[in-house]
N, C-alpha and C positions, 0 to 999 in steps of 0.2 A: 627782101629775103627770098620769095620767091622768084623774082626773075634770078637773084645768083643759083637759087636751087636748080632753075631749068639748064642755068649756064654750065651748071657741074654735074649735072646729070645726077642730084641729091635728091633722097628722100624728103619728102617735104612733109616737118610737122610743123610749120609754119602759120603759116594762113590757115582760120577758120574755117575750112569746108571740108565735108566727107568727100569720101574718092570711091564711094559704094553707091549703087544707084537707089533713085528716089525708087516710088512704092511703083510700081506696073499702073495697078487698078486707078489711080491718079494719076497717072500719063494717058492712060486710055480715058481717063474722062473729060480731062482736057480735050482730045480728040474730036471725042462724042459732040463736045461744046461746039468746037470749030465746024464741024460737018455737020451740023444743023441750025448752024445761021447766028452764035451768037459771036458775029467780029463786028459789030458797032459799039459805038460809046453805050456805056452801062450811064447813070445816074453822077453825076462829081463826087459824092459821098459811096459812091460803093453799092453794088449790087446787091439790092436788098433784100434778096432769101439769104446773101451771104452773111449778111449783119444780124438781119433775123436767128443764124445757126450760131455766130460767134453770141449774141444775149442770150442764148439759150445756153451756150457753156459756161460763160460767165457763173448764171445761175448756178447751174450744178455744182461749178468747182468753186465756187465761193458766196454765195447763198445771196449772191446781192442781183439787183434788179436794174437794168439796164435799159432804158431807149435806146433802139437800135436807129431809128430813126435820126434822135439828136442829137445821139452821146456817140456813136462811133463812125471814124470814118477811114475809109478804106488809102494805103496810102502806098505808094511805091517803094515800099519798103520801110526797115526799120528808121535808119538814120535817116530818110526825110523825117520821117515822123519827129525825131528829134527835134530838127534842125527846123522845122514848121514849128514847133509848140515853141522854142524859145527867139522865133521873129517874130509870132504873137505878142509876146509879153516884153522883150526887153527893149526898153529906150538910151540914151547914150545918158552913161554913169551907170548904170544899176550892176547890181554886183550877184553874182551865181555861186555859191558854191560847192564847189567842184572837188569830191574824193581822187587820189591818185594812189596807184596807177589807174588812168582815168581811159578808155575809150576812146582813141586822138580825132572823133570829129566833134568831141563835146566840148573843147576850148578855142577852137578856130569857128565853131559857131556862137560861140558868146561873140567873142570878139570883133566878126563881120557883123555882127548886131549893135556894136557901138559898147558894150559889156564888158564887164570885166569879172576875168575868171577868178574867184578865192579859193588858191588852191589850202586843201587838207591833205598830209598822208596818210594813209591809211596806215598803224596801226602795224610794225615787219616784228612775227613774222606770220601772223594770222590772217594780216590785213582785215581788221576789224577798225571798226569809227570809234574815234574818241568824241565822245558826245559833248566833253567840259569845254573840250576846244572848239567843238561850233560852234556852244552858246558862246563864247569870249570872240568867235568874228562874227556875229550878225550885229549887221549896222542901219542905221535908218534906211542906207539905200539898196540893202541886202531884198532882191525880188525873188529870189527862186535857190532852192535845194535842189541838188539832180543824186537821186540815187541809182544803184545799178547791182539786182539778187535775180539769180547767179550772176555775178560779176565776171567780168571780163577787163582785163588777164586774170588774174587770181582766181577763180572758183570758188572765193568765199559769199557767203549764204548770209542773209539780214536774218534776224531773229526778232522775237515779235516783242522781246525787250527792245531792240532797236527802234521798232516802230513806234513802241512809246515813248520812247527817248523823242522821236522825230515829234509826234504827236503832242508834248507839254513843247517842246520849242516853238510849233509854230501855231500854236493856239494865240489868240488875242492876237494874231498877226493880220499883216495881207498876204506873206509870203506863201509864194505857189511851190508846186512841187513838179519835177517831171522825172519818171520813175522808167526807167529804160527794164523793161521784163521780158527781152526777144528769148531769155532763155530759162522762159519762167518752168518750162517740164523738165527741162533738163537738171535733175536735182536729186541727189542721191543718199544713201548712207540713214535713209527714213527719215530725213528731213520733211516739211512743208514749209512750201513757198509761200511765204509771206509777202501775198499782193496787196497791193494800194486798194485793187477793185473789193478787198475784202471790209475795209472799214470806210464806211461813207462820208465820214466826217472831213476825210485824208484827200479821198477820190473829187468831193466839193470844189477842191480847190490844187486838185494836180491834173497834168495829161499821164497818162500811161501809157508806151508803147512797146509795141509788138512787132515779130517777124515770121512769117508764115513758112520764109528759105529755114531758119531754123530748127522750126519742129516735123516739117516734111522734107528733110533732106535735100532742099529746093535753092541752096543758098542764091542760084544765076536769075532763078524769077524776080528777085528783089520786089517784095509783095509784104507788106505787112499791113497795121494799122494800129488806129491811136482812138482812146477811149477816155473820155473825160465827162466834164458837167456840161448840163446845156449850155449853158451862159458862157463856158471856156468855147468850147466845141462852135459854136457860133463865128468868135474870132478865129480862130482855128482855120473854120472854112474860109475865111475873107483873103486868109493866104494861099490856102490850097487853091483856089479857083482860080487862080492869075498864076500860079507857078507849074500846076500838075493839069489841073482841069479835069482828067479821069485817066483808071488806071485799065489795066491789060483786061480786057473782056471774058474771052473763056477759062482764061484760068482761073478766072473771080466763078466763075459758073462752076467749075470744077470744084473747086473750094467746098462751094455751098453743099454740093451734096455728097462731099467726101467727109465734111465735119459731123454727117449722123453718127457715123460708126467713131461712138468713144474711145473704143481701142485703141486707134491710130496715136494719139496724144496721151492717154494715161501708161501703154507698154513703154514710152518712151525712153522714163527716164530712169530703167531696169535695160535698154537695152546699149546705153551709155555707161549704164555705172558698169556692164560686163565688160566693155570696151575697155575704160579707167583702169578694172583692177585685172586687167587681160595687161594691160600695159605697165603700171606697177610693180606685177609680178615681174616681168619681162626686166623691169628695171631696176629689181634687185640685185641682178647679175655685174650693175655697171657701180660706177665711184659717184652717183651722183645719187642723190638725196632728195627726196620728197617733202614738200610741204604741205599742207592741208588744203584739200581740195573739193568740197561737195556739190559744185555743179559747175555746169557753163561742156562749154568744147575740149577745155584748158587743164591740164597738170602743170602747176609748176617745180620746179626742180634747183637744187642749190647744187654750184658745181665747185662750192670752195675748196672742197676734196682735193678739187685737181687745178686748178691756176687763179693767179690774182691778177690774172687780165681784168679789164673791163669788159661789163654784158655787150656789148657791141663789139668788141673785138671777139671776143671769144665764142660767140655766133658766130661771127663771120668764119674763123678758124676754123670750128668746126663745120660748119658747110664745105669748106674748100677740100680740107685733108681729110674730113671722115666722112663726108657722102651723108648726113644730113644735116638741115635745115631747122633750125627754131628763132624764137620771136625774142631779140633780151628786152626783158620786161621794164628795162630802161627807158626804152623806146615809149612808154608810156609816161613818162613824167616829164615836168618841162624843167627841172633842176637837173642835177647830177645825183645819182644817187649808186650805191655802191655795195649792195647787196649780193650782188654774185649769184644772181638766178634768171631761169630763162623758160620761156614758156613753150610746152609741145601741146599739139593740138593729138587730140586720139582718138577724133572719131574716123578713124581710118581702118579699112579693111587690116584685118586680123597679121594677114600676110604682113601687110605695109608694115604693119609696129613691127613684126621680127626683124625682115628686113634689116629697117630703121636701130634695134637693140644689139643687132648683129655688130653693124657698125661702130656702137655707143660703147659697146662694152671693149673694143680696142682703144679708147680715149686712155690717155694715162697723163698722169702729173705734170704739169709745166709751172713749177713754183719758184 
């Protein structure tokens, strides 16, 4: 969808990424890094004043206590860190499963792992977990849960009912857990994020990962990291060291002493939710319908109003004839499914959403 966007010369709410620039004071400290010498390999685990600043957040935003040392490590991004934690753990047969609309590198990485995805859906039109129908698919060779708050596509938020839910299921188990939270600030409406890193019991036996392009506007660094128990974290590294070896140097330096200032990461997810209901509003002017949305990049929107296309066609339609771009949230499931909704992304400059509703609101009925 975005290369048709560029081809059409359309607004693109498409793809996850803002179109507004990262912070100044973080590009200049990257700089700072480079012009005093730190462009050699850091440690394979990550520079460790930087690991040092992320336990110390940990801390504060969720009271638990962290080896930076053996629980975290720094990783090229979010989706390695996925795609690491479950070559860790899955042998051929083992079974994962997998909420949809799911993330599209979370079942092509079971898969290349010998895996097999059990797909769940998630629950239209809340997208919420039905928890009766996990417990009714875990199977002897059920190895891993993979959750994902704020979710992506959807914007919907786990609740710490949820957690429970997860928490009697895989109690008396082995099954691990890997908890995808690259957009864990991004979370609105006086919500709290319900991390894995908050109950120890959970974290024992999950990876949890993270993206740094998400909470600093940095999506092209592809820099994030993953946080687990030692004993996970151990194997963890046995892949990372043959596959990454170590990641981008100054910007890991940059990192470290851009993560004092709390600000940067607690304004965040107030300066998103203005963005959401800047966009919203915007979008009450149009035939198309909001679903519930408390975090992530993501609004999704139902366009039954106006055609009984399929999401994929009717993205594409609208890219072509009305100059923007969005994601059908089809694209996220490996069945068909028929919902009639599509995903915009709205951390875009203010302008761009007008733009974009300028457009939107000329959409009219093809029934």
């Amino acid at each position: 969808m975005s290369s048709l966007a560029a081809e059409k010369k359309a607004v693109n709410l498409g793809q996850g990424f803002p179109d507004y620039n990262m912070d100044a004071e973080l590009v200049e400290l990257v700089n700072k890094a480079m012009k005093t010498g730190h462009n050699q390999y850091v440690h394979m685990n990550g520079y460790q004043p930087l690991r040092d600043a992320l336990a110390e957040k940990v801390k504060f935003l969720y009271k638990t206590s962290i080896d930076p040392v053996s629980q975290i490590t720094i990783t090229p991004g979010g989706t390695y860190a996925l795609y690491t934690a479950l070559t860790t753990i899955i042998q051929a047969g083992d079974e994962v499963i997998v909420f949809e609309p799911a993330y599209d590198s979370y079942i092509p990485a079971i898969e290349l792992n010998g895996g097999k995805a059990i797909r769940i859906q998630l629950t239209f039109p809340d997208y919420s977990i039905n928890w009766s129908e996990v417990k009714q698919r875990i199977t002897a060779r059920t190895r891993a849960i993979m959750i994902n708050s704020p979710h992506n596509p959807t914007g919907s938020v786990l609740s710490k009912n949820d957690i429970e839910e997860l928490k009697s299921i895989v109690k008396g188990t082995n099954i691990l857990i890997i908890s995808d939270e690259v957009y864990e600030h991004l979370i609105f409406d006086g919500l709290e994020h319900e991390s894995i890193l908050k109950y120890p019991e959970l974290l024992e036996r999950s990876f949890v990962c993270f993206s740094f392009g998400k909470v600093y506007h940095c999506t092209g660094w592809k820099l994030g990291y993953c946080i687990s128990s030692p004993h996970l974290m151990n194997e963890f590294r046995k892949i990372h060291q043959f596959n990454c070896f170590s990641c981008d140097s100054p910007k890991q330096v940059a990192l470290a002493e851009f993560l004092q200032n709390r600000e940067h990461y607690l304004e965040l997810g107030s300066f998103l939710q203005k963005k959401r209901d800047y966009f919203q509003q915007l979008m009450k002017e149009t035939l198309f319908k909001p679903l519930p949305s408390h975090g992530s990049y993501f609004q999704i929107y139902s366009y039954a109003d106006l055609s009984n296309e399929n999401e994929r066609d009717f993205a594409i339609r609208i890219t072509k004839e009305y100059g923007v771009a969005t994601i059908p949230v089809s694209a996220f499931y490996q069945d068909e499914v028929k919902h009639k909704v599509v995903r915009f992304c709205f951390a875009k400059k203010e302008k761009t959403l007008e733009n974009a509703v300028e457009q939107l609101r000329s959409v009219k009925p093809k029934l």
